[in-house]
Each structure stands twice: as C-alpha cells, then as structure tokens.
N, CA, C and O atoms as a GROMACS GRO file, in nm:
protein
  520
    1UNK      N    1  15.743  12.598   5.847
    1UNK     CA    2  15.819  12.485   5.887
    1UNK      C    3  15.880  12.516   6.024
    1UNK      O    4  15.940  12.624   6.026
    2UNK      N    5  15.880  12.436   6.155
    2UNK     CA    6  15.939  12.431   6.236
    2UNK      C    7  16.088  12.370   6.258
    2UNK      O    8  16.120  12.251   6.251
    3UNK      N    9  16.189  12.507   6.294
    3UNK     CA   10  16.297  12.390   6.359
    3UNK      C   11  16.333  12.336   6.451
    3UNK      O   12  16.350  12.395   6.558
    4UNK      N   13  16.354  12.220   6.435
    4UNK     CA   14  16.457  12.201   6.560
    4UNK      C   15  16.559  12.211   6.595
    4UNK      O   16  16.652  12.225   6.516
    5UNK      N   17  16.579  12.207   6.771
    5UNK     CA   18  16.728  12.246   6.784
    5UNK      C   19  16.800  12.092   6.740
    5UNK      O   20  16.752  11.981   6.762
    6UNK      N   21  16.908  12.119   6.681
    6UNK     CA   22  16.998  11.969   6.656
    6UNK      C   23  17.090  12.010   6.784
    6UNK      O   24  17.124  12.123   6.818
    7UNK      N   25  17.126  11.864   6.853
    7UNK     CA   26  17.195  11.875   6.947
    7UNK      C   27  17.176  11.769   7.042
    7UNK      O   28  17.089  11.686   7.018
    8UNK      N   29  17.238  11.762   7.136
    8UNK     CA   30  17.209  11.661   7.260
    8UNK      C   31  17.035  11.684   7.309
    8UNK      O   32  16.965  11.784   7.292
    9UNK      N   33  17.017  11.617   7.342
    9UNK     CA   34  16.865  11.640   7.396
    9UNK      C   35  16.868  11.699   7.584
    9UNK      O   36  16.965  11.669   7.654
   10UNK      N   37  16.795  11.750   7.621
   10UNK     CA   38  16.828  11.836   7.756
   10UNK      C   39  16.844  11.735   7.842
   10UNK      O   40  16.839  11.612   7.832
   11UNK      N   41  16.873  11.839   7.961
   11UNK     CA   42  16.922  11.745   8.072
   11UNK      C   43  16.788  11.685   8.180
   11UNK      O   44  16.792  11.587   8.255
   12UNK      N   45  16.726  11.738   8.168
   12UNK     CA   46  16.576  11.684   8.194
   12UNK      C   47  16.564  11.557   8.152
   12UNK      O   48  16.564  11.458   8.224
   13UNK      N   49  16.549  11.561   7.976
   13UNK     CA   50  16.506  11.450   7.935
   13UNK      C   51  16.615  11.314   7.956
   13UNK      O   52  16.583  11.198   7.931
   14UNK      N   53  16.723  11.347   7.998
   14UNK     CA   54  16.841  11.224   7.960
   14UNK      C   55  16.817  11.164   8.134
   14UNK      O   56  16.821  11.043   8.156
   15UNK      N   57  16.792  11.265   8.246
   15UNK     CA   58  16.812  11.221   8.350
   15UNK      C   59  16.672  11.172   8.378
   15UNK      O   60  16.681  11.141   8.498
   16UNK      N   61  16.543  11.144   8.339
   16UNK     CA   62  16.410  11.113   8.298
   16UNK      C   63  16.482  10.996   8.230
   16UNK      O   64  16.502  10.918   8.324
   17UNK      N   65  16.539  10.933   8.104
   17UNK     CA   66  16.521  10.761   8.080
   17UNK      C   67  16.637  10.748   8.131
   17UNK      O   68  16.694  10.659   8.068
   18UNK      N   69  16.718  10.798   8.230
   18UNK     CA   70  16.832  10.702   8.314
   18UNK      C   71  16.728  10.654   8.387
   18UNK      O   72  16.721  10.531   8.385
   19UNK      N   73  16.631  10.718   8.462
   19UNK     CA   74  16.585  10.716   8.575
   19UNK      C   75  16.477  10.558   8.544
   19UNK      O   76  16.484  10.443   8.588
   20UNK      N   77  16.381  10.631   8.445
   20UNK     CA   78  16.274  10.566   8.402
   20UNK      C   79  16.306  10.436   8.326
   20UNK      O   80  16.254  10.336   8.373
   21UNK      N   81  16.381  10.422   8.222
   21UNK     CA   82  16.454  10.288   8.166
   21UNK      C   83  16.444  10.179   8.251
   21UNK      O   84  16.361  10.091   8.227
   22UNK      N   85  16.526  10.172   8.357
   22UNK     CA   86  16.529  10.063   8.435
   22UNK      C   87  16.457  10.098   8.556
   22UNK      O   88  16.505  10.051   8.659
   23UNK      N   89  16.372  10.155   8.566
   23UNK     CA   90  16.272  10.118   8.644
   23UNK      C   91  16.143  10.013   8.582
   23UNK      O   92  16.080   9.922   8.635
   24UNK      N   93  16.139  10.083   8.431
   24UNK     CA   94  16.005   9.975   8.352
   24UNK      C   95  16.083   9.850   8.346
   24UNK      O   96  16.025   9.746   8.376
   25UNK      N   97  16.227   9.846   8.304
   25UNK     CA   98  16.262   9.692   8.268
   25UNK      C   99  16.316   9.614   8.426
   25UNK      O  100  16.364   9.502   8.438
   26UNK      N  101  16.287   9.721   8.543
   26UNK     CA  102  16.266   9.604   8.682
   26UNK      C  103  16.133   9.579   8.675
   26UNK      O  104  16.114   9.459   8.660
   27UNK      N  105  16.023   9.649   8.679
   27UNK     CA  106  15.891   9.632   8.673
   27UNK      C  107  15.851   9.482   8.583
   27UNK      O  108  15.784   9.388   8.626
   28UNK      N  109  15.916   9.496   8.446
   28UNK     CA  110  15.893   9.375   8.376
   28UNK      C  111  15.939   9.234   8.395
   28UNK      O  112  15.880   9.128   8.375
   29UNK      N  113  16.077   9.263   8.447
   29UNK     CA  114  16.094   9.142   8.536
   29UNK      C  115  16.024   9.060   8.645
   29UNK      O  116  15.997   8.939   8.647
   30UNK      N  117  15.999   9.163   8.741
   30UNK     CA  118  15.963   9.131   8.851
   30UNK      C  119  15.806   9.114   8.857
   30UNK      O  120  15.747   9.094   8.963
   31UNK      N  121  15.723   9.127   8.691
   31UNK     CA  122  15.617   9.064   8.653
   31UNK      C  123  15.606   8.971   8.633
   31UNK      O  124  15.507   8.906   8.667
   32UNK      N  125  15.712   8.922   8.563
   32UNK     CA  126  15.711   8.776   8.459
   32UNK      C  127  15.759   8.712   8.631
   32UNK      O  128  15.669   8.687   8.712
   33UNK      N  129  15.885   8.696   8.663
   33UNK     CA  130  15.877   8.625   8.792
   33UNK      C  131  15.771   8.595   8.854
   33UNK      O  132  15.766   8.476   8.886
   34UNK      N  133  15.666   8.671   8.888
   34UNK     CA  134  15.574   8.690   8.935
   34UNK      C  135  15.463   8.605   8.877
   34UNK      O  136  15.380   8.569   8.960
   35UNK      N  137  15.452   8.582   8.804
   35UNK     CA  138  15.373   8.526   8.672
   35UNK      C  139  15.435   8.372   8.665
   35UNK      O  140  15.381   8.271   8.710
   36UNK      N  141  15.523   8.378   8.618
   36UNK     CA  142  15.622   8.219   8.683
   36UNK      C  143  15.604   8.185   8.815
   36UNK      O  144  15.556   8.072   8.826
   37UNK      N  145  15.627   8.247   8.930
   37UNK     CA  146  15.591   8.168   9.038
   37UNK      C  147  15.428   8.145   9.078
   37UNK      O  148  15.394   8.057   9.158
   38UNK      N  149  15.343   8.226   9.021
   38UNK     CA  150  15.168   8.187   9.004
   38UNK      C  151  15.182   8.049   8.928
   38UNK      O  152  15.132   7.943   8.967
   39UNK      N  153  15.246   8.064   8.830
   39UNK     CA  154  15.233   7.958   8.711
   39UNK      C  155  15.278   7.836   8.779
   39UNK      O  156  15.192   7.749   8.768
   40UNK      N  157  15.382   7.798   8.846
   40UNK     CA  158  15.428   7.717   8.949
   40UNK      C  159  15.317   7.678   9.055
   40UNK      O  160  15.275   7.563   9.046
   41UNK      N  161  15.286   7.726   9.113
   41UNK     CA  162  15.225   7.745   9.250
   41UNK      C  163  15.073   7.642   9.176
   41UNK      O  164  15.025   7.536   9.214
   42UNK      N  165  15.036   7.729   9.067
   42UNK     CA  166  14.883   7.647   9.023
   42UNK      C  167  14.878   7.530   8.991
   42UNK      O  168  14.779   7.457   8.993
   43UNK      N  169  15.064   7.485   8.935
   43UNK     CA  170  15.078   7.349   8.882
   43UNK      C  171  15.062   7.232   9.035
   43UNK      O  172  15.015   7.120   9.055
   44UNK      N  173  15.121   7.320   9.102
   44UNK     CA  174  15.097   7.250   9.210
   44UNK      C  175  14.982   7.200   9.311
   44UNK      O  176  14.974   7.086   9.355
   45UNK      N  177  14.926   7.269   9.329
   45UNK     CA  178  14.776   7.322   9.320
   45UNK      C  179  14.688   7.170   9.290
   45UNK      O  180  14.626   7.089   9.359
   46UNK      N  181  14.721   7.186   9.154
   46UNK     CA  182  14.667   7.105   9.063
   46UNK      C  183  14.680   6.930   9.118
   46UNK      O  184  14.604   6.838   9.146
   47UNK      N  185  14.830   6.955   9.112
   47UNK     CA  186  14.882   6.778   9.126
   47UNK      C  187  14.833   6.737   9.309
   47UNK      O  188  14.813   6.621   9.345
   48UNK      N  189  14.819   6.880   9.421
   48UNK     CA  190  14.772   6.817   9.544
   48UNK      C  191  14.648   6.779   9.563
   48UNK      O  192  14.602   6.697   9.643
   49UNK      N  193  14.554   6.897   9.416
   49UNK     CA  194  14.421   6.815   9.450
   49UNK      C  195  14.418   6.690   9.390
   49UNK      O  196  14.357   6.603   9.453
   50UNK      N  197  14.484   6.651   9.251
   50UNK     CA  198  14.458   6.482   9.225
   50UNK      C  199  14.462   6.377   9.320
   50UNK      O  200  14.382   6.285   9.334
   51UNK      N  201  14.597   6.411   9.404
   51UNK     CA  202  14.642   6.362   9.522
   51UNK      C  203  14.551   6.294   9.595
   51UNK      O  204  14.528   6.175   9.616
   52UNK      N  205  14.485   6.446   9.644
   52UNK     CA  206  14.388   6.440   9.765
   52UNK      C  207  14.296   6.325   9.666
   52UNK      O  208  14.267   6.220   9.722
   53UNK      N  209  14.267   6.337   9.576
   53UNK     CA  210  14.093   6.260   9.538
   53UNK      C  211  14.153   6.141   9.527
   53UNK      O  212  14.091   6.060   9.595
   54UNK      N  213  14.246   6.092   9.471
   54UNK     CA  214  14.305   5.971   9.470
   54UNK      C  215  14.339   5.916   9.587
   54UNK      O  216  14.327   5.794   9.600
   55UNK      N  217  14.400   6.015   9.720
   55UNK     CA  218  14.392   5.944   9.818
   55UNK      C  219  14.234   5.904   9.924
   55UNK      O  220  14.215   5.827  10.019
   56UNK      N  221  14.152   5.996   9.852
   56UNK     CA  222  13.986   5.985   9.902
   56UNK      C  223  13.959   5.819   9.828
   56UNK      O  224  13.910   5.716   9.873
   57UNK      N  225  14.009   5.849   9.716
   57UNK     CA  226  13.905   5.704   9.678
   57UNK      C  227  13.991   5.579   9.749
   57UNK      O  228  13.924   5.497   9.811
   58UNK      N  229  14.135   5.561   9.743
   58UNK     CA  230  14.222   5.500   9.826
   58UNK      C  231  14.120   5.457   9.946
   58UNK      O  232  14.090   5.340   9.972
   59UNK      N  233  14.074   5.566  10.010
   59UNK     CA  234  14.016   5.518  10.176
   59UNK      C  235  13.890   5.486  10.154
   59UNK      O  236  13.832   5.425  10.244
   60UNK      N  237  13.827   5.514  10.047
   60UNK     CA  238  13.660   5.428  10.062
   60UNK      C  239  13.686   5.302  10.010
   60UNK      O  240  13.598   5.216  10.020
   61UNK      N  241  13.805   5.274   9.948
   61UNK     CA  242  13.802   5.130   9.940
   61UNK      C  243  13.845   5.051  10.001
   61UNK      O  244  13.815   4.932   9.997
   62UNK      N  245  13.934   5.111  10.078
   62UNK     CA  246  14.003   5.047  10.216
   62UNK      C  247  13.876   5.042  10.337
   62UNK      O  248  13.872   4.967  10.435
   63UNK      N  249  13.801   5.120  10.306
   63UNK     CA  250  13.665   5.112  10.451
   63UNK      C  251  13.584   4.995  10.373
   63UNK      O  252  13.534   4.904  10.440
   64UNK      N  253  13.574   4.995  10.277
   64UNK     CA  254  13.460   4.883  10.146
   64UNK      C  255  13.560   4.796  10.230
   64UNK      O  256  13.499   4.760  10.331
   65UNK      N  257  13.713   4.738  10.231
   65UNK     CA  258  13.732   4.612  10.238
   65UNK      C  259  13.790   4.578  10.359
   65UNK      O  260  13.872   4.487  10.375
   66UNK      N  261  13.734   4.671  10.463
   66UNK     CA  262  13.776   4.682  10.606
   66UNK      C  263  13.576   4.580  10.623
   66UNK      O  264  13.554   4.461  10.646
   67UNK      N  265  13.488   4.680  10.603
   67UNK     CA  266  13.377   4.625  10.618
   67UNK      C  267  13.334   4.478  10.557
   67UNK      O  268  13.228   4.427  10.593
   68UNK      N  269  13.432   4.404  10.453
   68UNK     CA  270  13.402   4.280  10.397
   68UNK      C  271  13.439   4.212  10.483
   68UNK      O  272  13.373   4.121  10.535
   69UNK      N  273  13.583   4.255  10.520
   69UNK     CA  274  13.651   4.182  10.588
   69UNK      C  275  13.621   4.103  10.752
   69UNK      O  276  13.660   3.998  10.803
   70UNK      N  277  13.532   4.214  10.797
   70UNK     CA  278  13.423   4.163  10.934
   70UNK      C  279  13.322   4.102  10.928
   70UNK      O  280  13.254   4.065  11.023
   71UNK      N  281  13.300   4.082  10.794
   71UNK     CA  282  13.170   3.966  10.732
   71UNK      C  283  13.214   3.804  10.833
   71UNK      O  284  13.325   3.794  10.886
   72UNK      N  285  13.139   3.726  10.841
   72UNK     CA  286  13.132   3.604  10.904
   72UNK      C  287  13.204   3.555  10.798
   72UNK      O  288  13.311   3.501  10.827
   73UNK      N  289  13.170   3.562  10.665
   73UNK     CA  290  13.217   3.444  10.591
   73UNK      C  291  13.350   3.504  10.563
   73UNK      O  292  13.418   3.417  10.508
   74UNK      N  293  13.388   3.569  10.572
   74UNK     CA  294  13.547   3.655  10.504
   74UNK      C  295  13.635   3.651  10.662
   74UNK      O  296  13.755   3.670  10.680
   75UNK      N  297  13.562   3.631  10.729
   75UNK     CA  298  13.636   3.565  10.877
   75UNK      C  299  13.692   3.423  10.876
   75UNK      O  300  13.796   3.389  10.934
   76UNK      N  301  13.610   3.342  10.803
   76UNK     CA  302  13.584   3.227  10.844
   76UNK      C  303  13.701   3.180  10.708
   76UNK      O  304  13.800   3.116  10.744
   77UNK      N  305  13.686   3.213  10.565
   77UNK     CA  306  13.794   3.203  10.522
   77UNK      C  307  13.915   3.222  10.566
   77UNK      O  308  13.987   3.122  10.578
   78UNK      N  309  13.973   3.364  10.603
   78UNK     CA  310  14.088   3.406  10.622
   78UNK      C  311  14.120   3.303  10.775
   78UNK      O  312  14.241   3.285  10.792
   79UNK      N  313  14.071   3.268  10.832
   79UNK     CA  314  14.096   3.159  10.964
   79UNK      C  315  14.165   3.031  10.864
   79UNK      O  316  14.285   3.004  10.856
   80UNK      N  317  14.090   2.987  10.815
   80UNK     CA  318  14.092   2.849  10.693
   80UNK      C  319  14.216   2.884  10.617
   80UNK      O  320  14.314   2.838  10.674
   81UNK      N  321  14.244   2.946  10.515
   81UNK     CA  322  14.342   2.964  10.408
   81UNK      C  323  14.451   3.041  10.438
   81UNK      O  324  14.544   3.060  10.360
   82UNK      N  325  14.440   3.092  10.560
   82UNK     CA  326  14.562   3.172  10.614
   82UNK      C  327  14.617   3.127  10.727
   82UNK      O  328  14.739   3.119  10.743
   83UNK      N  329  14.519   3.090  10.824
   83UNK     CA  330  14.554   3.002  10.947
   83UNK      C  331  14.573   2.922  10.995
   83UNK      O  332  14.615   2.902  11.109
   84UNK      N  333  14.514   2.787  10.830
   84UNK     CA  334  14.502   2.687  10.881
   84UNK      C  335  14.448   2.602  10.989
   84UNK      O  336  14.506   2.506  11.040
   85UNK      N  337  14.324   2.652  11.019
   85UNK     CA  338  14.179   2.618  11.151
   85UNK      C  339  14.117   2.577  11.056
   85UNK      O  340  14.107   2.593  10.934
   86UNK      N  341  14.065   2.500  11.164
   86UNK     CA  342  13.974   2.412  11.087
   86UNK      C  343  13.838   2.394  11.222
   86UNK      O  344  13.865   2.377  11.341
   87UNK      N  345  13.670   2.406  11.156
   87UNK     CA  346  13.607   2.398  11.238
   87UNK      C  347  13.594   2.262  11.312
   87UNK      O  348  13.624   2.157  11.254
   88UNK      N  349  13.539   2.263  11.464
   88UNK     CA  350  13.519   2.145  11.514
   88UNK      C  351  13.445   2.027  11.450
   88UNK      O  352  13.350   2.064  11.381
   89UNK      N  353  13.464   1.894  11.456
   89UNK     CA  354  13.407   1.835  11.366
   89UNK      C  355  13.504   1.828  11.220
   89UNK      O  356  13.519   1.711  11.186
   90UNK      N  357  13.546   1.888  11.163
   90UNK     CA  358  13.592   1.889  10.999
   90UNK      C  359  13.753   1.796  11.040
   90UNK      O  360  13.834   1.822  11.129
   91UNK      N  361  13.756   1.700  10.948
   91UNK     CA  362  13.868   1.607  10.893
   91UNK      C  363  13.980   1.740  10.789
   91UNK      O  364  13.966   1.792  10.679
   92UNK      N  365  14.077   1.748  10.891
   92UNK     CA  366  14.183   1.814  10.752
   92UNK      C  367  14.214   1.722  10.689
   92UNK      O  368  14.207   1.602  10.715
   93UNK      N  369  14.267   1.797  10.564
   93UNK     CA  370  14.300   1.733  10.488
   93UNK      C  371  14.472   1.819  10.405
   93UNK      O  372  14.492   1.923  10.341
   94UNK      N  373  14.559   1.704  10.453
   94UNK     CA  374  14.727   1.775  10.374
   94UNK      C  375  14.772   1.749  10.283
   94UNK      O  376  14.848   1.652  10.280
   95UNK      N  377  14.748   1.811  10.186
   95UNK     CA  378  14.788   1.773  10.039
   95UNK      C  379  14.927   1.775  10.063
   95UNK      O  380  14.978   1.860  10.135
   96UNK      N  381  15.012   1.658   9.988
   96UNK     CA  382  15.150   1.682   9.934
   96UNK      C  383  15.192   1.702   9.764
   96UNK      O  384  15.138   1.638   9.673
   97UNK      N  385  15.232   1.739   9.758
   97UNK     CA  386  15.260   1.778   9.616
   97UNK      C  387  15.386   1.695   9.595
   97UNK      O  388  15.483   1.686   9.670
   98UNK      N  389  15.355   1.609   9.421
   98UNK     CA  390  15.465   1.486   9.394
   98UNK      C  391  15.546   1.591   9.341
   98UNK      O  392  15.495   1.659   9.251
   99UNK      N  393  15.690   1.624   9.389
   99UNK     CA  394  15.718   1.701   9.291
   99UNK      C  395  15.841   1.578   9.199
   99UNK      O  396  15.878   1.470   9.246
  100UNK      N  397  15.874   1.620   9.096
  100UNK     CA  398  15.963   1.569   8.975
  100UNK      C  399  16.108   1.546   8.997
  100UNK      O  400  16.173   1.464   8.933
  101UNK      N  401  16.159   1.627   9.098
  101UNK     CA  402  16.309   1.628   9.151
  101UNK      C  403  16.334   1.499   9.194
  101UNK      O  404  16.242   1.423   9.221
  102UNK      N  405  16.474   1.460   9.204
  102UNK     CA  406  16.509   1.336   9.254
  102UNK      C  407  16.521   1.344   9.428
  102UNK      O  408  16.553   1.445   9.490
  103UNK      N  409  16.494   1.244   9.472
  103UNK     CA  410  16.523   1.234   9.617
  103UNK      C  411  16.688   1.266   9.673
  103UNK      O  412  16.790   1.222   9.621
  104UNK      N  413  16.682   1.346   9.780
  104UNK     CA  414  16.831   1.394   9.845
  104UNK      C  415  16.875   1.236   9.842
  104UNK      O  416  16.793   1.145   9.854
  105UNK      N  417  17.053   1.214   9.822
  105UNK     CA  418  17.108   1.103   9.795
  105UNK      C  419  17.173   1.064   9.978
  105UNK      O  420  17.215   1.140  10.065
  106UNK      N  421  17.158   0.950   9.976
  106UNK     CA  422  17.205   0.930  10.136
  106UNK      C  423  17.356   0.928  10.191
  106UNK      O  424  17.398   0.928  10.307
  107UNK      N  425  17.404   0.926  10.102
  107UNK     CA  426  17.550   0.976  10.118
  107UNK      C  427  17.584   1.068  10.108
  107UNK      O  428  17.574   1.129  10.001
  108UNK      N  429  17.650   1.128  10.238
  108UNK     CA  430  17.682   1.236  10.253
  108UNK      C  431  17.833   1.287  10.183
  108UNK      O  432  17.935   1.219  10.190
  109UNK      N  433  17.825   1.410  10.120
  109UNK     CA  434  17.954   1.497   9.984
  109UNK      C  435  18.042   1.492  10.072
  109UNK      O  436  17.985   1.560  10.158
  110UNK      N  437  18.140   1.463  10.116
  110UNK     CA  438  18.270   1.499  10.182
  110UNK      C  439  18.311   1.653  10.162
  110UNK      O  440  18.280   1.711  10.058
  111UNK      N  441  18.381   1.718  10.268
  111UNK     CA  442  18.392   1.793  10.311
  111UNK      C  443  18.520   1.882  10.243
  111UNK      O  444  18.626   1.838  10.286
  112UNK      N  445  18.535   1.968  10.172
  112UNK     CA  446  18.684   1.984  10.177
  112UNK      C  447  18.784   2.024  10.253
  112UNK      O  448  18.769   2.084  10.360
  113UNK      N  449  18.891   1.993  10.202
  113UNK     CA  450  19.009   1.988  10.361
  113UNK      C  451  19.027   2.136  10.378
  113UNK      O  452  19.030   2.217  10.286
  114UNK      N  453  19.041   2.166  10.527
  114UNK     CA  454  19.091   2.271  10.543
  114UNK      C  455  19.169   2.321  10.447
  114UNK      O  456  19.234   2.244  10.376
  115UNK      N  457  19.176   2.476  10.429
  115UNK     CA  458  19.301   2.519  10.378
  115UNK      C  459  19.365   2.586  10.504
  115UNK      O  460  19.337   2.641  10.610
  116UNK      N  461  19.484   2.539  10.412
  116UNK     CA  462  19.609   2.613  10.479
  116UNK      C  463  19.605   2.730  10.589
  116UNK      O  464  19.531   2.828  10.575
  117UNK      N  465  19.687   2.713  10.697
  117UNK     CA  466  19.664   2.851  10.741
  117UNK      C  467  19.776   2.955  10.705
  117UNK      O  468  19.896   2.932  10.684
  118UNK      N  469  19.716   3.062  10.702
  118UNK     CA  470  19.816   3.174  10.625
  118UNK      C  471  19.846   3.262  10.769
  118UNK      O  472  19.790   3.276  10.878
  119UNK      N  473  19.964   3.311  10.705
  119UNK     CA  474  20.063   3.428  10.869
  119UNK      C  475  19.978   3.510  10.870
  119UNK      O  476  19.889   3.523  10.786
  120UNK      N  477  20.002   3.598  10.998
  120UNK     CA  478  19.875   3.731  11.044
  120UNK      C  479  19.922   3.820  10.939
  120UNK      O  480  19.841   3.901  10.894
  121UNK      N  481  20.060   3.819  10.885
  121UNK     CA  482  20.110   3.928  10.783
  121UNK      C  483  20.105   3.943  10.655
  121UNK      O  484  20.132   4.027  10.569
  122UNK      N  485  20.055   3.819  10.668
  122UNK     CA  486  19.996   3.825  10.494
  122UNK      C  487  19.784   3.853  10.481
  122UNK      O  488  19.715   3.895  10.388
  123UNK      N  489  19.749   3.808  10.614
  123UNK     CA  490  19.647   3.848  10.598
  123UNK      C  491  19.589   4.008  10.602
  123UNK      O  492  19.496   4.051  10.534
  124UNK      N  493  19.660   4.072  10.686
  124UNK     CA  494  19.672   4.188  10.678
  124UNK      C  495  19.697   4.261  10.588
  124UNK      O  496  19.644   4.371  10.570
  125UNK      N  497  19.812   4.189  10.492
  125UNK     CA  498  19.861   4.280  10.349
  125UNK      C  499  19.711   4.235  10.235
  125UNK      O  500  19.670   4.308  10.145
  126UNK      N  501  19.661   4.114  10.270
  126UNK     CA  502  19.555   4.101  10.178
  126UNK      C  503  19.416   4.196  10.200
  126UNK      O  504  19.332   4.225  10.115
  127UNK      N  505  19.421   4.240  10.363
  127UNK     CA  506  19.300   4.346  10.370
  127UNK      C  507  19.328   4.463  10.320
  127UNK      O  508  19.234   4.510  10.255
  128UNK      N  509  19.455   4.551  10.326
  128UNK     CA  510  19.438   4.643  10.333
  128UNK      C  511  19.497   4.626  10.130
  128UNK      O  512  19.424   4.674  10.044
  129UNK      N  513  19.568   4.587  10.109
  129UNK     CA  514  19.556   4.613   9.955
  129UNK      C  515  19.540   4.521   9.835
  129UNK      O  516  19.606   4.509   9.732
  130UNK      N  517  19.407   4.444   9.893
  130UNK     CA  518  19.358   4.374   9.813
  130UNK      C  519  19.188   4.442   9.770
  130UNK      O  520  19.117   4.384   9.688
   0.00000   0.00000   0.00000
C-alpha cells in the first residue's frame, strides 16, 4: 500500500491552478464571445444577401416596366389618362358626375361679430400660463 503525504498540496502545484484556472476560464470566454460574434456576423450575412436578391428582382422589374413604358401604346395612354391629350382629329369628351348632394344655398351664413378685444396683459398672461 502506498502513502500519502496528508497535507497542503506543494507550492508548485497551488501556484500551477492560480496560474492555469483563469487562464482556461479566459480562454472559454473569449471562445464563446467569439462564437457569438461569428453567430451574429452570419445572421447578418444572411439578411444582406436576401436584401441584395430582393433588391435584384426590385430592378428587373423596374427595367420590365421602364421598357413597357416606351412602348407606343403605353405612351399614348399615359398622354390620354394622365394628361388629358387628345389626338388631332378626336372629339373630347367631359364627363360630369350627378352627384346626390344638395346644391350650395345662395345666401350667404352671416358672419360672426367680432369678439371683443382683450388688453395686451391679459393676452400675455393667457400665453405664458395657459
């Protein structure tokens, strides 16, 4: 049977896990941080490429309706329904719409009377603590 010494353990070994202790538990920190800001960084990553493709398809449809839009006939509308032109030759035509409301009454509402005029010192007491 072997003994051991009972006792404090040497001075080697105690000044070895002062030393070593918190060096592994900075190491482990400064992994996981490390690991968290990858983990961050990829999320991001992620959401700039959706971005980007969403803003890709954004512009081929904006070029699709840039190119409609120089069509003769998509000219010739937007002149008509936006501009109100009309080709040489063509009769306009101005729709009015009946609407249901009653006609403005020809007598004019009277006015109400001035009010009162109030002192500069009361208007003043009404700005500042009203």
């Amino acid at each position: 049977m072997v003994r051991r010494p009972i006792g404090p353990p040497p001075l080697a070994l105690r000044f070895a896990a002062v030393l070593v202790v918190p060096l592994l538990l900075y190491a482990l920190v400064a992994t996981g941080q490390r690991a968290l800001d990858n983990y961050r960084l990829n999320q991001q990553t992620e959401a700039l490429r959706a971005e980007v493709l969403a803003l890709r398809a954004e512009n081929i449809q904006l070029q699709q309706d840039i190119e409609r839009a120089r069509t003769d006939t998509a000219i010739e509308t937007i002149a008509r329904e936006q501009l109100g032109l009309i080709k040489p030759g063509d009769h306009p035509v101005v729709l009015i719409s009946s609407s249901t409301s009653s006609p403005p009454s020809t007598s004019p509402t009277p006015a109400p009377p001035p009010a009162p005029a109030r002192p500069a010192w009361r208007q003043w007491w009404d700005y500042l603590f009203s």
